[in-house]
N, C-alpha and C positions, 0 to 999 in steps of 0.2 A: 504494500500500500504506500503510497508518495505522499510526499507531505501534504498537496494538496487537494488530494482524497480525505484524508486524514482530518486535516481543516475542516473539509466539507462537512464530514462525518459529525465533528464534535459540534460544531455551529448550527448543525439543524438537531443534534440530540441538547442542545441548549435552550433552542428555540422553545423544542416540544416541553421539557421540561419548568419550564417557565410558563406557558401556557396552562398544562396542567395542575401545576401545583397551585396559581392566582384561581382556577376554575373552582380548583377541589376546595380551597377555603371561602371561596363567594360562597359555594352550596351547606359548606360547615356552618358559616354566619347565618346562611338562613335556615338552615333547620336548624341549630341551637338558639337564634334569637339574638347572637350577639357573639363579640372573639372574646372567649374564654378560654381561661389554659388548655384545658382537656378540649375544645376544638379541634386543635394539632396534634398528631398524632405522628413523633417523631420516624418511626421507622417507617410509615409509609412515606413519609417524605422521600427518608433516605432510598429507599427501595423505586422508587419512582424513576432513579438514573439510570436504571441499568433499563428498566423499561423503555425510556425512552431513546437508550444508546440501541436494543435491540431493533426498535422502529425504524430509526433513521439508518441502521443497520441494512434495515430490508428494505425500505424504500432508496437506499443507495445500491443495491442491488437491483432493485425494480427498472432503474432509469439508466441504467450503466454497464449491466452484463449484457453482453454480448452473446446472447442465445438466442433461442425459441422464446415465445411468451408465456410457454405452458412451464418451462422453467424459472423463468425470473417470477411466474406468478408462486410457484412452490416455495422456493429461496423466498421470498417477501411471507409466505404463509409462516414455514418454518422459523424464521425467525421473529416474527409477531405471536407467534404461540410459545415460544420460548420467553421472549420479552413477557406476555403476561401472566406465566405459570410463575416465574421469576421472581418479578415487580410488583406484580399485583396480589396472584393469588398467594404468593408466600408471605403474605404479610399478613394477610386476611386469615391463613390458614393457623401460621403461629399465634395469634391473638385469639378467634373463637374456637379452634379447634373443633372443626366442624369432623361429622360425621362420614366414615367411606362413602357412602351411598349418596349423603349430601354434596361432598368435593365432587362424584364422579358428576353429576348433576348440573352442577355451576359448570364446571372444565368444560364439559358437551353442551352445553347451552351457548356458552358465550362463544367455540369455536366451531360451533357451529353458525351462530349469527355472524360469524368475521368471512365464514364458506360461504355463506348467501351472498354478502355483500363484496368478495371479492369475485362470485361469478356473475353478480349485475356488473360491474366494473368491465369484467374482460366482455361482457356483452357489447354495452354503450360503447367500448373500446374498440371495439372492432370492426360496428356498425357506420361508425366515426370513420377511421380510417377505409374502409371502405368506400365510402363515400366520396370521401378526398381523393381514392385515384379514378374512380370514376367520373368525376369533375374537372380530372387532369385533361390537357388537351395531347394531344398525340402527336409526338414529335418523331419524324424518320431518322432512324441513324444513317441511314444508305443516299439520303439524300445529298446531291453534289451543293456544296457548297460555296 
C-alpha cells in the first residue's frame, strides 16, 4: 500500500468516524433527554475505529481493485461484516451479553439487510452504467482519419 493509499484510507476512516460518533451522541441526547455521563459509552466509542477503518477499508477496495464487480462487491461485503462483528457487535456483545440464539439473530438480521442493500446497489449500478454506453455515440476505429 503507498502512502497515498494509505492517506486515503485513514482520511475517509476519519471522516466516517467523526460522522458517527456526532450521530451516535445527537441520538444518546435525545433518548436520555440530555449529555449525561453515562450517555457515552466509552468502549463503543473506542470500538467505533476499527469499524470504520474496516468500511473505508472496503469501500477502498470497492473503487480501486481492479477486478470483476462480483468481487470488489464481496471484498467490500467481507470487510463491512468484519468491521461490524468487530466494532459494533463486540461491544454490544461484551456489555449485555446476549444470548447464542439472540447474537445468531442480530448477526443475520443486520447482514442480511447490508445483502439487500448491496444487491439494490449492484442493481441501480448496473442499470446506470448500462445506460451510459448505450447513450454513447459510436465511434469507428477503422475509420481513415
Amino acid at each position: 500500500m503507498n502512502k497515498k493509499t494509505a492517506l486515503r484510507l485513514m482520511s475517509e476512516a476519519c471522516t466516517y468516524y467523526t460522522a458517527i460518533c456526532v450521530v451516535f451522541i445527537l441520538i444518546q441526547a435525545i433518548i436520555r433527554g440530555s449529555f449525561t455521563n453515562d450517555a457515552i459509552n466509552c468502549l463503543q466509542f473506542i470500538m467505533f475505529l476499527p469499524f470504520t477503518l474496516f468500511v473505508a477499508l472496503g469501500n477502498l477496495l470497492y473503487r480501486h481493485f481492479k477486478a470483476s464487480s462480483s468481487k470488489r462487491y464481496i471484498s467490500h461485503f467481507l470487510c463491512s461484516s468484519a468491521g461490524f462483528l468487530i466494532g459494533i457487535y463486540m461491544p454490544y456483545a461484551v456489555l449485555s451479553k446476549p444470548s447464542g440464539s439472540n447474537s445468531f439473530i442480530v448477526i443475520t438480521l443486520c447482514l442480511s439487510l447490508y445483502a439487500v442493500a448491496l444487491i439494490i446497489h449492484a442493481i441501480v449500478t448496473s442499470k446506470r452504467d448500462k445506460k451510459k454506453k448505450e447513450e454513447a455515440p459510436y465511434v469507428s476505429q477503422f475509420k481513415k482519419k
